[in-house]
N, C-alpha and C positions, 0 to 999 in steps of 0.2 A: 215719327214712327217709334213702336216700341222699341227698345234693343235688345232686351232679352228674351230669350227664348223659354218659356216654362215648362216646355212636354219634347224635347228635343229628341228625334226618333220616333216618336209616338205614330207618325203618318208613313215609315218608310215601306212598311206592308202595299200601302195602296198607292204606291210612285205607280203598279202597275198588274191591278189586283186583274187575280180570276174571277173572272165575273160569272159563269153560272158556279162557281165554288161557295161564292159570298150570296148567291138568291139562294140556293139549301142551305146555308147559314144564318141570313138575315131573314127568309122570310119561311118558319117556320112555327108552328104550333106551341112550340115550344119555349120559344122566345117570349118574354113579358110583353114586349112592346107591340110586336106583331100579333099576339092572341088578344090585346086589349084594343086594336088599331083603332078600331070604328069610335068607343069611347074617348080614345085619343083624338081623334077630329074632333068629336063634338067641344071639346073644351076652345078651341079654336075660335067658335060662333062665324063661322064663313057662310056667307051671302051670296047670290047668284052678284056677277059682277065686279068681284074683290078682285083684287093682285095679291098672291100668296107666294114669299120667299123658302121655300123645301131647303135649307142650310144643311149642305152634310147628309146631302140624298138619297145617297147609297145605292143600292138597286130599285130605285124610285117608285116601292107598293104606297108611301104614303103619297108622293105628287100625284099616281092614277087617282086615289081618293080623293085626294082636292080636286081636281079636275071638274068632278061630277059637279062639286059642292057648290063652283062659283060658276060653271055652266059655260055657253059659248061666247058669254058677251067677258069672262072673267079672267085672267091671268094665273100661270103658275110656272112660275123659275125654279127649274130646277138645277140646285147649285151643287158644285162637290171637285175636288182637286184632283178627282181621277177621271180623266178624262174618257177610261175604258167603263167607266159608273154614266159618265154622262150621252156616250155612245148606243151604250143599252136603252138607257132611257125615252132618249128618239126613237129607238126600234121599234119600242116597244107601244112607243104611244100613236105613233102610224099606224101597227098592226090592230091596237084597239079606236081608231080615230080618232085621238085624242090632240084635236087641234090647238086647243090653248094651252100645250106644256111647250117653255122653251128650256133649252139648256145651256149652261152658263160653264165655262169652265174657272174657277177661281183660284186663287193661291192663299199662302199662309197667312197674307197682309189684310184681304179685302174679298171680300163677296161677290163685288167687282158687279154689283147693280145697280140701275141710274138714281139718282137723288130722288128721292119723294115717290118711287114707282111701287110700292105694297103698301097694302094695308096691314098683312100680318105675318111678321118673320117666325118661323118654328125650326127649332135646332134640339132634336133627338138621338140622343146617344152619344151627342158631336161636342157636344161645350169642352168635356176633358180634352178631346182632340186640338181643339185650338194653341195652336203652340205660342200667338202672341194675339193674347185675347183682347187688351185693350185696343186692338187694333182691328180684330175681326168686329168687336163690339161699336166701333167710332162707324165704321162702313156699314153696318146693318142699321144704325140710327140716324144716317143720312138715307139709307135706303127707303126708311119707313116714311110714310106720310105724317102729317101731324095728329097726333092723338090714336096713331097705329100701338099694335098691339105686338108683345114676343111672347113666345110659350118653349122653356126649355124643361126636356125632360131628360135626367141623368142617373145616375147611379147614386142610393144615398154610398156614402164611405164614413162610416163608424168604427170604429176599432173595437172587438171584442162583438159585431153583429156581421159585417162583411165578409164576404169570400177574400181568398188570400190573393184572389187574381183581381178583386175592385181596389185592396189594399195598395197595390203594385201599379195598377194601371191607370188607376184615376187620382189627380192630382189634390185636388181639393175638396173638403166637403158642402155641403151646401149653404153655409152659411156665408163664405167665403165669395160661391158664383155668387149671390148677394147682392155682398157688398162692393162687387166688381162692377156687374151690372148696374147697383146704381151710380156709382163710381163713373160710368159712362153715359148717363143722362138718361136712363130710366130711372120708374117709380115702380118701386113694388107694391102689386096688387094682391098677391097674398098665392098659397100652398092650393093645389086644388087635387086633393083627397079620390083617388082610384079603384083603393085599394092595392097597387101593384106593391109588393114587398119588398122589392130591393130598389124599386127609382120612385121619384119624385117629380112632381109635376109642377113648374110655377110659372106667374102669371103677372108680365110686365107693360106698362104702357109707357110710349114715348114721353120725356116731359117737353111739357112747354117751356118753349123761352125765356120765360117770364117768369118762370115758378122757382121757387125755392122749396128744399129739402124741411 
């Protein structure tokens, strides 16, 4: 396991968040992520069928999304350490019948998903959150099937172009998730272009076995 901790306090907000606080916060107009959502699937490429891991849920607007995408025959976990995040999210997918969301409560360690059970891990807005990432990273690359796919989208952090609150709040900049990620047995697929202004969008596939860097 890792031992150190890299974003220590970063999660203590959500030991026990307000959840209709954070749905007017997270799922707002306003927000890059939520006014881009729909564009944000499609980079995905989800298939009726898939198993799709929601990393870092939140008030779960993107797990409804997936739902549709992989249909009734298709899976979607949705993961997140607040367990008042993951409560909504059942409510919420009852009241729209959305039978193939399940919900996962996880910790700092592990995603806490079965081995080989998605196709495609997606962690939006969460990667800075991870407080011992080599270790959230080891458990999502077990999670994925072989030749599955991750799509993390986060904050760029630039010095002299970011807010003083990306400066403060996010740990590293993207060259760094990187080399972390491959570091942890992905391949980088490359940057995939939005247009969003202040985050980035990239595109990882599991490696094989057998492969070399």
């Amino acid at each position: 396991a890792q031992e150190k901790n890299v974003a220590p306090g970063i999660n203590d907000s959500f030991q026990n968040p307000d959840v209709e606080r954070y749905v007017k916060m997270f799922e707002g107009e306003s927000r890059s992520i939520f006014s881009n959502r729909h564009e944000i699937v499609r980079t995905l490429g989800l298939k009726r069928g898939m198993a799709v891991g929601d990393i870092g849920a939140g008030t779960g607007f993107f797990s409804l999304l997936f739902s549709d995408e992989v249909g009734s025959r298709g899976k979607v976990y949705a993961v997140d350490i607040a367990k008042n995040f993951i409560d909504h999210i059942e409510k919420v997918s009852r009241e729209n019948e959305k039978t193939n969301i399940k919900g996962i409560v996880c910790d700092q360690h592990s995603v806490k998903l079965p081995e080989n059970s998605i196709d495609v891990a997606f962690i939006c807005d969460v990667y800075h959150h991870f407080e011992y990432p080599m270790d959230s990273l080891k458990s999502i690359h077990s999670a994925l099937k072989p030749g599955g796919t991750m799509i993390i989208v986060d904050f760029r952090r630039i010095a002299g172009f970011s807010t003083e609150w990306t400066l403060n709040h996010v740990r590293c900049g993207v060259g760094t998730v990187i080399d972390e990620v491959q570091e942890s047995g992905f391949d980088f697929v490359g940057k995939i272009d939005l247009g969003m202004k202040d985050q980035y969008v990239l595109k990882f596939v599991k490696r094989a076995p057998d492969s070399t860097e």
